[in-house]
C-alpha positions in Angstrom: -69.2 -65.1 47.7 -67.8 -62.5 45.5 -65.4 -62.2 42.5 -63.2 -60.1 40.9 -62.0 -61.5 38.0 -60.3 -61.5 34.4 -61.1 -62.4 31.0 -58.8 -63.1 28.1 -60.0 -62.6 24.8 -58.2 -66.1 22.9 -58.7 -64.2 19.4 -56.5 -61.1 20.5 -54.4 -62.4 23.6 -53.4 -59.1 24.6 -56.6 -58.3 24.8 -58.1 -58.1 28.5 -61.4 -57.7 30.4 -62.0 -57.1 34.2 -65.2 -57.3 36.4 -67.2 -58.5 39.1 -69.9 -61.1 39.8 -71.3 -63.0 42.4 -71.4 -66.2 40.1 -68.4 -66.4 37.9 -69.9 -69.4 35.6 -72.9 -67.6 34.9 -71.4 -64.4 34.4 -68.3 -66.0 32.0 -71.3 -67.7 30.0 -72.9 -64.0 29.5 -69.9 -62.9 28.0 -68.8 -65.7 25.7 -72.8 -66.1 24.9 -72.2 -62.6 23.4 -74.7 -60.7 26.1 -72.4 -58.1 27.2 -71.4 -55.3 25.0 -67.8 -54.5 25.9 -66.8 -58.1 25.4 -69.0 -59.4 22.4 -66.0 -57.9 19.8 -63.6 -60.1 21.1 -65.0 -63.5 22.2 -64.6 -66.4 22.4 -63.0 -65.5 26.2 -61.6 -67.6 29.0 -61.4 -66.6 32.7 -57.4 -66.1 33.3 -57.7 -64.6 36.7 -60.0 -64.1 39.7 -60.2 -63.1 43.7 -62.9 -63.8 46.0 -64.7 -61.6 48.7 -66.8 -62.2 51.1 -68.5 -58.9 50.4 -69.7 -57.1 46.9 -67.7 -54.0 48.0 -64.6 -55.9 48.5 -65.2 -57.4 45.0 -66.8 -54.0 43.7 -63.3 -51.7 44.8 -61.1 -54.2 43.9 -62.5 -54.0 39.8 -62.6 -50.3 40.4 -59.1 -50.2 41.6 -58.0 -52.0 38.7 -59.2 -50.2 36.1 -59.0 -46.6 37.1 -55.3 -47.0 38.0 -52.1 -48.1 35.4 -50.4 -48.6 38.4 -52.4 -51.5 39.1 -53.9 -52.9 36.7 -50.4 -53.1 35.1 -48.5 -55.3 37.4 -51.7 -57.4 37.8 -51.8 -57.9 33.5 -48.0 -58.4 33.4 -48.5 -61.2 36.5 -51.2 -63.3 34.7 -49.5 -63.1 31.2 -46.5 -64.6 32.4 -48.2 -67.4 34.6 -50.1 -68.2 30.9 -46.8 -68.5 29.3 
């Protein structure tokens, strides 16, 4: 199985990060263990938000999708923030 998935930094909570990963506990202990550049700035993190695929590519176009497009990602930002409230 593959994810898609989001990450919420709890220092800046308007503060987001999307990927993908075929284990999403190893992958959110990477980031929160401070192995990942991108994310190491704003830990600690907790996983807000994640799809699973059967495939990598489904997983794979999805992140892509998300973050080359406003229009997405948007929506999807504005959806998890308010189930959070």
């Amino acid at each position: 199985m593959w994810y898609f998935y989001v990450l919420q930094s709890k220092r800046n909570i308007n503060w987001f990060y999307k990927g993908s990963t075929n284990d999403l506990e190893r992958r959110l202990n990477q980031h929160n263990n401070g192995d990942v550049q991108s994310t190491k700035h704003y830990l600690p993190l907790k996983l807000v938000y994640y799809e699973a695929y059967i495939a990598e590519t489904g997983a794979r176009m999805r992140e892509s999708s998300v973050k080359k497009s406003g229009s997405v990602s948007i929506p999807l930002i504005k959806r998890i923030k308010k189930s959070l409230e």
